[in-house]
CHARMM-style PDB file with segment names, atoms N, HN, CA, C and O in Angstrom:
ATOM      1  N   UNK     1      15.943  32.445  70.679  1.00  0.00      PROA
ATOM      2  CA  UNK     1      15.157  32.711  69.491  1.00  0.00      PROA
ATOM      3  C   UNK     1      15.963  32.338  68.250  1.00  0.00      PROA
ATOM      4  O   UNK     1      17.101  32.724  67.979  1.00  0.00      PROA
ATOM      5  N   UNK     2      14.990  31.320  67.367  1.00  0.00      PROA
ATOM      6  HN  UNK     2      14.066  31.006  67.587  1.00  0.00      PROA
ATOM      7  CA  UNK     2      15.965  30.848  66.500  1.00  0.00      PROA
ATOM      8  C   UNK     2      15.690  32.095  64.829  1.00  0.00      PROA
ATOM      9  O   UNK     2      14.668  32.504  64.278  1.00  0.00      PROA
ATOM     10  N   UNK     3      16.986  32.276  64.588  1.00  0.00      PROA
ATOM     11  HN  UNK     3      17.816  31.944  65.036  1.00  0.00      PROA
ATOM     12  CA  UNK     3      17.040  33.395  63.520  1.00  0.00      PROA
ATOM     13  C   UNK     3      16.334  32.684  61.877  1.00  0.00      PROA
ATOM     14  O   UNK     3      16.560  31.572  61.399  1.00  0.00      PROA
ATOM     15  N   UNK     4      15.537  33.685  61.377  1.00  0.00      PROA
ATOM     16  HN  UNK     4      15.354  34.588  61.765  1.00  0.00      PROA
ATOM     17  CA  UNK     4      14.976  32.914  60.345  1.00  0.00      PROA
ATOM     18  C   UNK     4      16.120  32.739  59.270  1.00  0.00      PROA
ATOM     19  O   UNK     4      17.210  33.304  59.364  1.00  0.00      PROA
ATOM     20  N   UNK     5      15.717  31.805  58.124  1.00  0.00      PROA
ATOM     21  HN  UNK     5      14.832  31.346  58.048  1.00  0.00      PROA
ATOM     22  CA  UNK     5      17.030  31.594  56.682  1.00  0.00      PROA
ATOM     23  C   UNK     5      16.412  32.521  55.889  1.00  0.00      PROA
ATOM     24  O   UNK     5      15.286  32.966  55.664  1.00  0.00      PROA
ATOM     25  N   UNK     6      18.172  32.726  55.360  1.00  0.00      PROA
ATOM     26  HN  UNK     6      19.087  32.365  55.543  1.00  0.00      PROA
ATOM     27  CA  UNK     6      17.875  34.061  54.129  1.00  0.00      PROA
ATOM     28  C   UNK     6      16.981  33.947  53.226  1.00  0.00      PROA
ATOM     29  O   UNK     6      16.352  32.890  53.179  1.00  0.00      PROA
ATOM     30  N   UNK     7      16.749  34.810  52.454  1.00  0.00      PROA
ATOM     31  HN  UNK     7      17.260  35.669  52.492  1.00  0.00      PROA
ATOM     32  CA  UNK     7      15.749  34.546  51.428  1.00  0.00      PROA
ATOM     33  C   UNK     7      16.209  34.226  50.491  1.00  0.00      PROA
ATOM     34  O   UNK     7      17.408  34.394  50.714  1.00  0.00      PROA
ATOM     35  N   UNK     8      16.064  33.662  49.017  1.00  0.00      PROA
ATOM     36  HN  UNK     8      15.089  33.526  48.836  1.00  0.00      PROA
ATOM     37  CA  UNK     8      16.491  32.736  48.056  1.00  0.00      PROA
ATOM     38  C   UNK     8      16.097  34.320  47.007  1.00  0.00      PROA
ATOM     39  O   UNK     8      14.974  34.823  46.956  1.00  0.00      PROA
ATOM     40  N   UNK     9      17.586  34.962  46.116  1.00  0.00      PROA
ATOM     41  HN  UNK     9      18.498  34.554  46.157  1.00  0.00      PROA
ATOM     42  CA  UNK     9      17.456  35.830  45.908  1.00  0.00      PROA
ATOM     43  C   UNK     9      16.146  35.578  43.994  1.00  0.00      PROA
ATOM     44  O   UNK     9      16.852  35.831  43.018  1.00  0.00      PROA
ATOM     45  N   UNK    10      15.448  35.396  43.793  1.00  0.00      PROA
ATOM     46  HN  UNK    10      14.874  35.190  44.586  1.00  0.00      PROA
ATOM     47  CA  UNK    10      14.727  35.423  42.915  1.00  0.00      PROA
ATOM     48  C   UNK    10      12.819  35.896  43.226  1.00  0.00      PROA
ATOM     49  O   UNK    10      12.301  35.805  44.339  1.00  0.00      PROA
ATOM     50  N   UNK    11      12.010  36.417  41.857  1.00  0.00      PROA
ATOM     51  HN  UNK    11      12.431  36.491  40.952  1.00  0.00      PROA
ATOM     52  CA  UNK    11      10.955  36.418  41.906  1.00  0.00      PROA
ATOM     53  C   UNK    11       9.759  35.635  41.912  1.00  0.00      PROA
ATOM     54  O   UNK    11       9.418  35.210  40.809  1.00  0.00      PROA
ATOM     55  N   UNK    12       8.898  35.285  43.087  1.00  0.00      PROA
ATOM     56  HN  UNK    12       9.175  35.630  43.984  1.00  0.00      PROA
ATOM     57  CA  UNK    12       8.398  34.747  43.171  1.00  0.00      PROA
ATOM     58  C   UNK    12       6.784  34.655  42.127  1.00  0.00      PROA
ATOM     59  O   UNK    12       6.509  35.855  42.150  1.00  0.00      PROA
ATOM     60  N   UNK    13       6.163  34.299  41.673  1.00  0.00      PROA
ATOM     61  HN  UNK    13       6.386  33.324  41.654  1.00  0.00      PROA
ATOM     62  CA  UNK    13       5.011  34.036  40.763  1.00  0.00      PROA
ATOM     63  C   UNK    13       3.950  34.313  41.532  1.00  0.00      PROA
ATOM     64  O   UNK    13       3.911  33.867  42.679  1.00  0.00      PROA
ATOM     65  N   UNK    14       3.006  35.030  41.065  1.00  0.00      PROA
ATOM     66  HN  UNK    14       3.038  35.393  40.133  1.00  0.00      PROA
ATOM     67  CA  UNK    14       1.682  35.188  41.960  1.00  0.00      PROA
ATOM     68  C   UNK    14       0.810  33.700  41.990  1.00  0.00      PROA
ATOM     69  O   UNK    14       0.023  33.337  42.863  1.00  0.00      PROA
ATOM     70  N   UNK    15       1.128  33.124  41.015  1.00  0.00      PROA
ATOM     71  HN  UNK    15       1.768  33.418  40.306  1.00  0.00      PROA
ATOM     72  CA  UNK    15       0.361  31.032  41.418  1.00  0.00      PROA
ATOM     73  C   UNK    15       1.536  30.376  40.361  1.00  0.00      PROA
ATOM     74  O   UNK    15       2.192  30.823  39.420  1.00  0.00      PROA
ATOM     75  N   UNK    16       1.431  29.143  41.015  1.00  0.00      PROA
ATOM     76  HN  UNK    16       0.899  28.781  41.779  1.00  0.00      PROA
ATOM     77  CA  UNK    16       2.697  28.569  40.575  1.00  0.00      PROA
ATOM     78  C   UNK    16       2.224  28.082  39.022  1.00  0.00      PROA
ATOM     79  O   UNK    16       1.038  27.909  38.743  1.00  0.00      PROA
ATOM     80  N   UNK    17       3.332  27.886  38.048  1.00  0.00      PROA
ATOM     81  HN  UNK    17       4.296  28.026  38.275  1.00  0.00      PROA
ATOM     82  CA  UNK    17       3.346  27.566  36.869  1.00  0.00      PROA
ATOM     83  C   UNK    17       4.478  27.213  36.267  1.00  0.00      PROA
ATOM     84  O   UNK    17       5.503  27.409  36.920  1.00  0.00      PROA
ATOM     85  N   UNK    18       4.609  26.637  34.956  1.00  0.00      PROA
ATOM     86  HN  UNK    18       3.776  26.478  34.426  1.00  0.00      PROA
ATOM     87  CA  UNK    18       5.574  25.808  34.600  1.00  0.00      PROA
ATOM     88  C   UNK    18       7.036  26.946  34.142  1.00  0.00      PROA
ATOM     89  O   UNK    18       7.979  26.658  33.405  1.00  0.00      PROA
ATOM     90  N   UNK    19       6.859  27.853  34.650  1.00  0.00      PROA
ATOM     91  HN  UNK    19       6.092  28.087  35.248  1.00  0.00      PROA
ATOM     92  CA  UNK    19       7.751  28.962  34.949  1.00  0.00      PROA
ATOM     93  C   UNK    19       8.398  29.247  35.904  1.00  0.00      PROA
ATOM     94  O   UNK    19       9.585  29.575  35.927  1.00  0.00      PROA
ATOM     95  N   UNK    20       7.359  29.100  37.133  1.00  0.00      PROA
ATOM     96  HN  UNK    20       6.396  28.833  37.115  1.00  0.00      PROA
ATOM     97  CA  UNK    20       7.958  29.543  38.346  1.00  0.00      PROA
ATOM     98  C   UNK    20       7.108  29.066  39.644  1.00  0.00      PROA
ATOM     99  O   UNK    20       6.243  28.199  39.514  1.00  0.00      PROA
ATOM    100  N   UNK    21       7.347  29.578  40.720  1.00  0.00      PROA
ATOM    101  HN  UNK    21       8.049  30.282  40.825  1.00  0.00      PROA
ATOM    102  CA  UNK    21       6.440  29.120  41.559  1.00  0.00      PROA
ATOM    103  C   UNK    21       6.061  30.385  42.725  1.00  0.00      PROA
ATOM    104  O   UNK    21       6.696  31.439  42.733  1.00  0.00      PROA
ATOM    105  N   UNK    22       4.975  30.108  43.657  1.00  0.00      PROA
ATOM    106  HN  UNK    22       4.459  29.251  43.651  1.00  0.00      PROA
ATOM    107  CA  UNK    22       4.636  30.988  44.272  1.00  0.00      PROA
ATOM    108  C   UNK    22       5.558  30.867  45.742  1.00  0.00      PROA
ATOM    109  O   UNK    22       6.271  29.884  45.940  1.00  0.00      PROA
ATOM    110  N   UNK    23       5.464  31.817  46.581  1.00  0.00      PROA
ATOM    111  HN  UNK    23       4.885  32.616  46.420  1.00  0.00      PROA
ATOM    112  CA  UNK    23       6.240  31.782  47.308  1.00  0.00      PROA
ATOM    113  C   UNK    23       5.830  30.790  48.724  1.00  0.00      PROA
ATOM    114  O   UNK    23       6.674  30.395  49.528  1.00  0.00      PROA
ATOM    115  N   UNK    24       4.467  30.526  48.802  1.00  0.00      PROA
ATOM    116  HN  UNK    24       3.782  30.848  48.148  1.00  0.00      PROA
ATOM    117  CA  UNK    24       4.042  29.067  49.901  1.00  0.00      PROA
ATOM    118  C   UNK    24       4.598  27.931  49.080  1.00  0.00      PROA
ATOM    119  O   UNK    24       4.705  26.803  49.562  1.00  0.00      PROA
ATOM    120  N   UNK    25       4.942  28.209  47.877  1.00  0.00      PROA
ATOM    121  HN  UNK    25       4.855  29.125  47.485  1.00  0.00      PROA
ATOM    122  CA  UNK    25       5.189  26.042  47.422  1.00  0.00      PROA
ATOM    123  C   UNK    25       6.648  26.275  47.870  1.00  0.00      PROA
ATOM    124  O   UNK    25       7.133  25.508  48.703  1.00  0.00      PROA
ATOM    125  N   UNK    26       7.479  27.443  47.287  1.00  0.00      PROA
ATOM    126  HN  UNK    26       7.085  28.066  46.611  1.00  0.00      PROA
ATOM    127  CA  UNK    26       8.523  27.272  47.528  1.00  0.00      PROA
ATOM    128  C   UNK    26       9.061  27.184  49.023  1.00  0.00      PROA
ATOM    129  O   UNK    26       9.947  26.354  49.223  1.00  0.00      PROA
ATOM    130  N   UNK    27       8.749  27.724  49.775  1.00  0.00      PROA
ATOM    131  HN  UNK    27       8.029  28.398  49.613  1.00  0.00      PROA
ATOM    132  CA  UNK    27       8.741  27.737  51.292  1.00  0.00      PROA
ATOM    133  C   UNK    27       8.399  26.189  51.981  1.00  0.00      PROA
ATOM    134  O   UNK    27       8.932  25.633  52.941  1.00  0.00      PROA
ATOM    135  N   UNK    28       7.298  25.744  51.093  1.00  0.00      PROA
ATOM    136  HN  UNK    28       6.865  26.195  50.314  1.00  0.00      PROA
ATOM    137  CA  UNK    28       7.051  24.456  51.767  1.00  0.00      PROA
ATOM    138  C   UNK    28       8.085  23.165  50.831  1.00  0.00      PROA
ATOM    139  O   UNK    28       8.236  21.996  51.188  1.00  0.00      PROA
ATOM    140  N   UNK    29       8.454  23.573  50.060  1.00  0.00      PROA
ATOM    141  HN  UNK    29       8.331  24.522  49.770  1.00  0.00      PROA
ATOM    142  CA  UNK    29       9.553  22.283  49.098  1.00  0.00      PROA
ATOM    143  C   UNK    29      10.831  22.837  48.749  1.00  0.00      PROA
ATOM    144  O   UNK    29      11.498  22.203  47.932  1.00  0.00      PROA
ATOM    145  N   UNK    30      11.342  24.021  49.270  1.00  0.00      PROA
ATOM    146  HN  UNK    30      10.799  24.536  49.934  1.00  0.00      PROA
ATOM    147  CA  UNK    30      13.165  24.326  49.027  1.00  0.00      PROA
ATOM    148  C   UNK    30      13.584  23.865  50.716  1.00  0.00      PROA
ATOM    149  O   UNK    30      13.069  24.082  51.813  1.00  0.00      PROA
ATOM    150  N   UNK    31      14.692  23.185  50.274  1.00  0.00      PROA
ATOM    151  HN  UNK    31      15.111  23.009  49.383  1.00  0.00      PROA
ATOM    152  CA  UNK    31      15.816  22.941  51.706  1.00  0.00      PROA
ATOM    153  C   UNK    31      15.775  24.095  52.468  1.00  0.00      PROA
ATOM    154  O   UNK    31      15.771  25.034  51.672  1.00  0.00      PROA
ATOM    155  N   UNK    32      15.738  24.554  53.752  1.00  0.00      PROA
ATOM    156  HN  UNK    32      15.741  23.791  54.399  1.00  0.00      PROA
ATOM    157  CA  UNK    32      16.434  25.633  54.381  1.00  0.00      PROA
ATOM    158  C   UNK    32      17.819  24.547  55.330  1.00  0.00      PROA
ATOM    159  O   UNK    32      17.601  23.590  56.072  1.00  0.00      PROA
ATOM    160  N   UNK    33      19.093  25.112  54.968  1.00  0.00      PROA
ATOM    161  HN  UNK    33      19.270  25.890  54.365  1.00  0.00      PROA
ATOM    162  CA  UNK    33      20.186  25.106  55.495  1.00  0.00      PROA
ATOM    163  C   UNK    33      20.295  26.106  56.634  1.00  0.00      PROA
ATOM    164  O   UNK    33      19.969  27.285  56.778  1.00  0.00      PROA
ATOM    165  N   UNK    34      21.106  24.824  57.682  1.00  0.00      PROA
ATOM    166  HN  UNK    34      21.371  23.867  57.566  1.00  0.00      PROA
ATOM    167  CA  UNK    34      21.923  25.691  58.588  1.00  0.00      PROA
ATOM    168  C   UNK    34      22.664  26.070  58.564  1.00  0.00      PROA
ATOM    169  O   UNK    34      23.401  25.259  58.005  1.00  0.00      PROA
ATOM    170  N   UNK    35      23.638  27.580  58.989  1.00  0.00      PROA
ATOM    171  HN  UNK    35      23.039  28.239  59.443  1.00  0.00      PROA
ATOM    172  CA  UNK    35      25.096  27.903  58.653  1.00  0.00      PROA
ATOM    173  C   UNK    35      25.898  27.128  58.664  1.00  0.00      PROA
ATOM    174  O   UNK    35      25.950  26.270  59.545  1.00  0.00      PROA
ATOM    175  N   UNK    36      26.850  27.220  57.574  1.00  0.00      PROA
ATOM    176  HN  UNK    36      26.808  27.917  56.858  1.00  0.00      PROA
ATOM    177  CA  UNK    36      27.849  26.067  57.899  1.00  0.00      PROA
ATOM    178  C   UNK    36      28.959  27.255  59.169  1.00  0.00      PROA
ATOM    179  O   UNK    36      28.896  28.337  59.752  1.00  0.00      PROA
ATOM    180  N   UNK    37      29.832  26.114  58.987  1.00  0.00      PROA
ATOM    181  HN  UNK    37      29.884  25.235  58.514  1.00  0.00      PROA
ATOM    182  CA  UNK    37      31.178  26.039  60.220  1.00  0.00      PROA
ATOM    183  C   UNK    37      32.165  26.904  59.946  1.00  0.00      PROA
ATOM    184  O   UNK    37      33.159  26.805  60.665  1.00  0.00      PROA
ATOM    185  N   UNK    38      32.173  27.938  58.889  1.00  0.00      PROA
ATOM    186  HN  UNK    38      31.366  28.018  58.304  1.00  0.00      PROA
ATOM    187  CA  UNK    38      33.346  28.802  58.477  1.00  0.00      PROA
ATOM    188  C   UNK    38      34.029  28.042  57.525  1.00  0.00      PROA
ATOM    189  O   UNK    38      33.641  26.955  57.098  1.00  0.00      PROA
ATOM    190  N   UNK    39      35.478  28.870  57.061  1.00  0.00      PROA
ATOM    191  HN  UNK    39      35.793  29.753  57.408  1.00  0.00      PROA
ATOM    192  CA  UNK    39      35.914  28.121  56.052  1.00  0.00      PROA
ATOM    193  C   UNK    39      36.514  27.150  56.290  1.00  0.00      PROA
ATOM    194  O   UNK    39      36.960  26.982  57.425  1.00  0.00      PROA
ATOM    195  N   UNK    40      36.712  26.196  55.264  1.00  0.00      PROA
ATOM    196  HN  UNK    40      36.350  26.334  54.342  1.00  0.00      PROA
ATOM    197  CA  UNK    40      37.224  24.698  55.151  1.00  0.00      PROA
ATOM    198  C   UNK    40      38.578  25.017  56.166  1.00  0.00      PROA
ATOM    199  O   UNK    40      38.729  26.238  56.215  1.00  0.00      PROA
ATOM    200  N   UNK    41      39.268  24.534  56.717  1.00  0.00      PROA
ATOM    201  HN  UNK    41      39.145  23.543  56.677  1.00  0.00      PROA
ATOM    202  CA  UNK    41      41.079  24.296  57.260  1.00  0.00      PROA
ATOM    203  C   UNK    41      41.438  23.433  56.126  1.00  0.00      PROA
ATOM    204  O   UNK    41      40.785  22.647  55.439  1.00  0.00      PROA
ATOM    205  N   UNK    42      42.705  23.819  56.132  1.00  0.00      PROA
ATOM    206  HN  UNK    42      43.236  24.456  56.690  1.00  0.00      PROA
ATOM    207  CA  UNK    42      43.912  23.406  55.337  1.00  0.00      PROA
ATOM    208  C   UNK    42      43.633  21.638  54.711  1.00  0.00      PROA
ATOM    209  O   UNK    42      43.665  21.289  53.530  1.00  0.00      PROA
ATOM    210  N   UNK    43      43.422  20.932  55.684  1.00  0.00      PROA
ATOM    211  HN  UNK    43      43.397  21.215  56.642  1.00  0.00      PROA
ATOM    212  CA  UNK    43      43.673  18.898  55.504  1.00  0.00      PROA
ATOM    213  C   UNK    43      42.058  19.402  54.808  1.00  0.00      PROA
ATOM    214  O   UNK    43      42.001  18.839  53.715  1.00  0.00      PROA
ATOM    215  N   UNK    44      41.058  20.041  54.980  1.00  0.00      PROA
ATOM    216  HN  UNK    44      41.104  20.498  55.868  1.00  0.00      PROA
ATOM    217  CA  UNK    44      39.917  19.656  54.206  1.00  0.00      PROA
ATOM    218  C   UNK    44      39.616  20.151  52.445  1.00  0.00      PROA
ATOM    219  O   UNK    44      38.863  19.701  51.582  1.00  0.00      PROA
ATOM    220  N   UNK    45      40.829  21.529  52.471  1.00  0.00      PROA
ATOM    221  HN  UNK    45      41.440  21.895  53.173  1.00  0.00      PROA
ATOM    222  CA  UNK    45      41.108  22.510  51.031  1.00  0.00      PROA
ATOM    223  C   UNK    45      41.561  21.247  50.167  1.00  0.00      PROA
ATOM    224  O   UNK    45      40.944  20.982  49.135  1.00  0.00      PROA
ATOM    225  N   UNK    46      42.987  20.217  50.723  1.00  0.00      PROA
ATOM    226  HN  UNK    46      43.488  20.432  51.561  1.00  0.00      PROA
ATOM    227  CA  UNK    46      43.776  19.611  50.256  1.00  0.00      PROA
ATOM    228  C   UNK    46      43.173  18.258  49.640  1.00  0.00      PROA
ATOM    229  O   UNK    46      43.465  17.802  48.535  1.00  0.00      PROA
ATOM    230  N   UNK    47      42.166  17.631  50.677  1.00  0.00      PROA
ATOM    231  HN  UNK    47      41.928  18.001  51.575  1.00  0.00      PROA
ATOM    232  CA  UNK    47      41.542  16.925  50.116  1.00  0.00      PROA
ATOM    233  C   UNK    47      40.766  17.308  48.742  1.00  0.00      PROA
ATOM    234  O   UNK    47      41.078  16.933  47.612  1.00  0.00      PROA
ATOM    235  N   UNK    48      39.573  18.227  49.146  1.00  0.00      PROA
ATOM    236  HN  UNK    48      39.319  18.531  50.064  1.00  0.00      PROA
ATOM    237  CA  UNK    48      38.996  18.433  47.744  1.00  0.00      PROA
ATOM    238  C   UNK    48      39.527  18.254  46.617  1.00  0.00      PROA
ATOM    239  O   UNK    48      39.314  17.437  45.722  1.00  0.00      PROA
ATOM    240  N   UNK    49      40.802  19.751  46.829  1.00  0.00      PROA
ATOM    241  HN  UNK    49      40.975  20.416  47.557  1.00  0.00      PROA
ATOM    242  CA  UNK    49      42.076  19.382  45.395  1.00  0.00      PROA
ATOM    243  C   UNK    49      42.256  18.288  44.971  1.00  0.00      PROA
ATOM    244  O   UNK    49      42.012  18.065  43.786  1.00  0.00      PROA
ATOM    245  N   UNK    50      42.768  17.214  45.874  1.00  0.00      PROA
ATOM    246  HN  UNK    50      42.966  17.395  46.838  1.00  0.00      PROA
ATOM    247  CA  UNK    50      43.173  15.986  45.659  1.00  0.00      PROA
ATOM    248  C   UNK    50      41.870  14.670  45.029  1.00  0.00      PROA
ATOM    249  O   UNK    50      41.971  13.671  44.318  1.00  0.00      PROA
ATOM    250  N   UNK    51      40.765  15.319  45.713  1.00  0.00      PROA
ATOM    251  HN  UNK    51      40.682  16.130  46.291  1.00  0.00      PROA
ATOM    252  CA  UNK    51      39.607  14.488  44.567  1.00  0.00      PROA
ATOM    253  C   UNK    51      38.948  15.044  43.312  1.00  0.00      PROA
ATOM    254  O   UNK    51      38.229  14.390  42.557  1.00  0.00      PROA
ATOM    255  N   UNK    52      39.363  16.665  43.139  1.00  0.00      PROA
ATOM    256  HN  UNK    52      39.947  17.196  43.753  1.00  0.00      PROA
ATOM    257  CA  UNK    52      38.709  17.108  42.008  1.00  0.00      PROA
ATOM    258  C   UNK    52      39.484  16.569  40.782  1.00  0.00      PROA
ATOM    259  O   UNK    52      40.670  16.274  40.639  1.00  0.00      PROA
ATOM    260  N   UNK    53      38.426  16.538  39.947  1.00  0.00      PROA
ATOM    261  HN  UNK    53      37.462  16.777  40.063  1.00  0.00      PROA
ATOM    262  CA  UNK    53      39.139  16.483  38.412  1.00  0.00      PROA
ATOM    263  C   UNK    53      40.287  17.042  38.075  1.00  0.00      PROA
ATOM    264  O   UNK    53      40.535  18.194  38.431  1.00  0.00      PROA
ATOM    265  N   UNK    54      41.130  16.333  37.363  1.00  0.00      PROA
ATOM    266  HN  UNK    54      40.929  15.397  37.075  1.00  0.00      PROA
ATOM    267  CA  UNK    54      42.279  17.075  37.249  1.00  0.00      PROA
ATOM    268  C   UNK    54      42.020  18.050  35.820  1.00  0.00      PROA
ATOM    269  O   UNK    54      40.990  17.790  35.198  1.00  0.00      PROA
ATOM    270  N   UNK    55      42.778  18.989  35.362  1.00  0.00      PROA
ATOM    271  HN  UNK    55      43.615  19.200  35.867  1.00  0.00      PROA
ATOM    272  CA  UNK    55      42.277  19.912  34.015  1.00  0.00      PROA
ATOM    273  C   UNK    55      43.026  19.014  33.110  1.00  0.00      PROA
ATOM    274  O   UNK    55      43.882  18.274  33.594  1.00  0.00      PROA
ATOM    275  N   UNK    56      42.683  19.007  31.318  1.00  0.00      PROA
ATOM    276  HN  UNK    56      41.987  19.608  30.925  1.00  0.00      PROA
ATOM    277  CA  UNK    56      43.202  17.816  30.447  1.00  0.00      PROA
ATOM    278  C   UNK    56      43.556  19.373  29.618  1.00  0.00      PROA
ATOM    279  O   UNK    56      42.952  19.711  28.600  1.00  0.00      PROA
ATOM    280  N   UNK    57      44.670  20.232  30.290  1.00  0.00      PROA
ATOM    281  HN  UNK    57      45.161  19.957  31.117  1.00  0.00      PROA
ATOM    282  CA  UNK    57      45.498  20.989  29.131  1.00  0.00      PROA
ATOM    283  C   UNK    57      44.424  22.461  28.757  1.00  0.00      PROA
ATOM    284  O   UNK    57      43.217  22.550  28.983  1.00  0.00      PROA
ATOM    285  N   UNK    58      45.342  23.516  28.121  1.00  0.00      PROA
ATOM    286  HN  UNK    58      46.322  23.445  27.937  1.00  0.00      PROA
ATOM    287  CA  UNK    58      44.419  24.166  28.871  1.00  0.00      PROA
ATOM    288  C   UNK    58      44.676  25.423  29.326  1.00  0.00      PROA
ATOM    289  O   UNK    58      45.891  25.372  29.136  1.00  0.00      PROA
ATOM    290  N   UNK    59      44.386  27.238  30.075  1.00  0.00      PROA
ATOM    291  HN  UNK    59      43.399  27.280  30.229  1.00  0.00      PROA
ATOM    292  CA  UNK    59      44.865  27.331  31.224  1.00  0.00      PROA
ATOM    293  C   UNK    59      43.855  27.382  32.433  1.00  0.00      PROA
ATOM    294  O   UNK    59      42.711  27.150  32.040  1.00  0.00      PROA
ATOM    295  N   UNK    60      43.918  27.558  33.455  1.00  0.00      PROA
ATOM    296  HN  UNK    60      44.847  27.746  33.774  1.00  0.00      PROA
ATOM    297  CA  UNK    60      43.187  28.143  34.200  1.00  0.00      PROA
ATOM    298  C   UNK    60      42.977  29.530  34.462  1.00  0.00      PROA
ATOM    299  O   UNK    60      43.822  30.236  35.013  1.00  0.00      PROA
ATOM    300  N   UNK    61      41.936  29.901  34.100  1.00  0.00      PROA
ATOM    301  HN  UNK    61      41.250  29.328  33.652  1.00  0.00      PROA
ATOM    302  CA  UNK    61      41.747  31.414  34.510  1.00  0.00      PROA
ATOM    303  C   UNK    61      40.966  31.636  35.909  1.00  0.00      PROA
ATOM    304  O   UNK    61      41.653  32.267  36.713  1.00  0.00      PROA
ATOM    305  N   UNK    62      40.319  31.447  36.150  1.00  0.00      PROA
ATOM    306  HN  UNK    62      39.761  30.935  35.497  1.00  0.00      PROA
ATOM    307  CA  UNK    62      39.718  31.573  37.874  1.00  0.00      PROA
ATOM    308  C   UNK    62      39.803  30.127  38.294  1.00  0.00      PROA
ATOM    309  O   UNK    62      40.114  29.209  37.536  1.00  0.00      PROA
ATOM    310  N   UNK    63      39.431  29.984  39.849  1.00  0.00      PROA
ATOM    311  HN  UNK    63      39.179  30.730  40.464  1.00  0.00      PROA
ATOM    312  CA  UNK    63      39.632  28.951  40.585  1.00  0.00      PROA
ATOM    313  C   UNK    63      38.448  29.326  41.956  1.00  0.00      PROA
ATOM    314  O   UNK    63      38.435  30.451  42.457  1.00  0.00      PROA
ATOM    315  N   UNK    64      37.523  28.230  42.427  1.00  0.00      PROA
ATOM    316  HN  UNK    64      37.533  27.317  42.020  1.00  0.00      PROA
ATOM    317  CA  UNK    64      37.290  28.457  43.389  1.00  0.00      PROA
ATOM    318  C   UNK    64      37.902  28.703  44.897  1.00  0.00      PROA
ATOM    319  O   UNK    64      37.530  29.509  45.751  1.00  0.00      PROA
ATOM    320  N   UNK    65      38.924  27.773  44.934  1.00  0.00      PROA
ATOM    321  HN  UNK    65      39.226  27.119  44.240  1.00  0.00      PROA
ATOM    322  CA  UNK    65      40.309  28.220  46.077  1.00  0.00      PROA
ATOM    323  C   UNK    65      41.119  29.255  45.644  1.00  0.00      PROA
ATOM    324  O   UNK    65      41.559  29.516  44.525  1.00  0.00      PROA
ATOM    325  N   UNK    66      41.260  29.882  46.876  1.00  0.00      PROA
ATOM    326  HN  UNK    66      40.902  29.670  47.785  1.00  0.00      PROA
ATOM    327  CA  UNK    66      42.227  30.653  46.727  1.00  0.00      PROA
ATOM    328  C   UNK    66      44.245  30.145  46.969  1.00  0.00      PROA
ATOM    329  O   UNK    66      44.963  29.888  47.936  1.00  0.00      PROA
ATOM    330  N   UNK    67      44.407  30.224  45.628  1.00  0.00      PROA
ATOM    331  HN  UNK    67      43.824  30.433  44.843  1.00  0.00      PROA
ATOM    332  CA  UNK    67      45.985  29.826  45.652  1.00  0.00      PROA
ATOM    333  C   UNK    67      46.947  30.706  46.080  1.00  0.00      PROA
ATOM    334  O   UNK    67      47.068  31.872  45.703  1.00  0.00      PROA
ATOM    335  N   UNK    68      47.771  30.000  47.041  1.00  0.00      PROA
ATOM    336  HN  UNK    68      47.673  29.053  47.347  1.00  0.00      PROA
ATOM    337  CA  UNK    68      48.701  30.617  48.058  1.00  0.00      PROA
ATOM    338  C   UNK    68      49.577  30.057  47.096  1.00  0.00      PROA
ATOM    339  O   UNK    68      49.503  29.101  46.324  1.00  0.00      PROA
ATOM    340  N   UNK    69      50.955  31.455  47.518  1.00  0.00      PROA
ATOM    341  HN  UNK    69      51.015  32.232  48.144  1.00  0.00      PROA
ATOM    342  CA  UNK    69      51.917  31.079  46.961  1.00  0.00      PROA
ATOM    343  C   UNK    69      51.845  30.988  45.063  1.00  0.00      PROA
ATOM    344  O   UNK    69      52.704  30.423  44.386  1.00  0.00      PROA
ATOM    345  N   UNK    70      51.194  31.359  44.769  1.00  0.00      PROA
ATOM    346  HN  UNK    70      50.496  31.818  45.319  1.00  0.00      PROA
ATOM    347  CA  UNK    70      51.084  31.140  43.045  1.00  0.00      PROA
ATOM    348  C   UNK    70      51.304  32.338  42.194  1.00  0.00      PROA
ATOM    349  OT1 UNK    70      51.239  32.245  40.968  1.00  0.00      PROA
TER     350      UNK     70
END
């Protein structure tokens, strides 16, 4: 038995409008995703880093990775 996808946390519109939509359009035109695979391993964290933008100065205050060692 295949488990249904979560629900998409927002309110749905009783008929769709240039506000919002009802909950059959959205059901029939949002993606449902399959779980992904757990978290990234190490060679896939490193890559990202290594293609994201670098910061131009600056500090960083949050980060989506979690930094080891910092």
């Amino acid at each position: 038995m295949k488990a249904s996808p979560a629900k998409i946390a927002f309110d749905y519109r009783p008929q769709d409008s240039a506000t919002g939509v009802s909950q059959s359009t959205a059901t029939q035109l949002l993606p449902s995703y399959e779980p992904h695979n757990g978290a990234l391993n190490k060679t896939q964290l490193n890559q990202l880093k290594k293609s994201s933008p670098k910061a131009k100065g600056g500090t960083m205050r949050s980060s989506l990775f979690e930094c080891e060692g910092a």
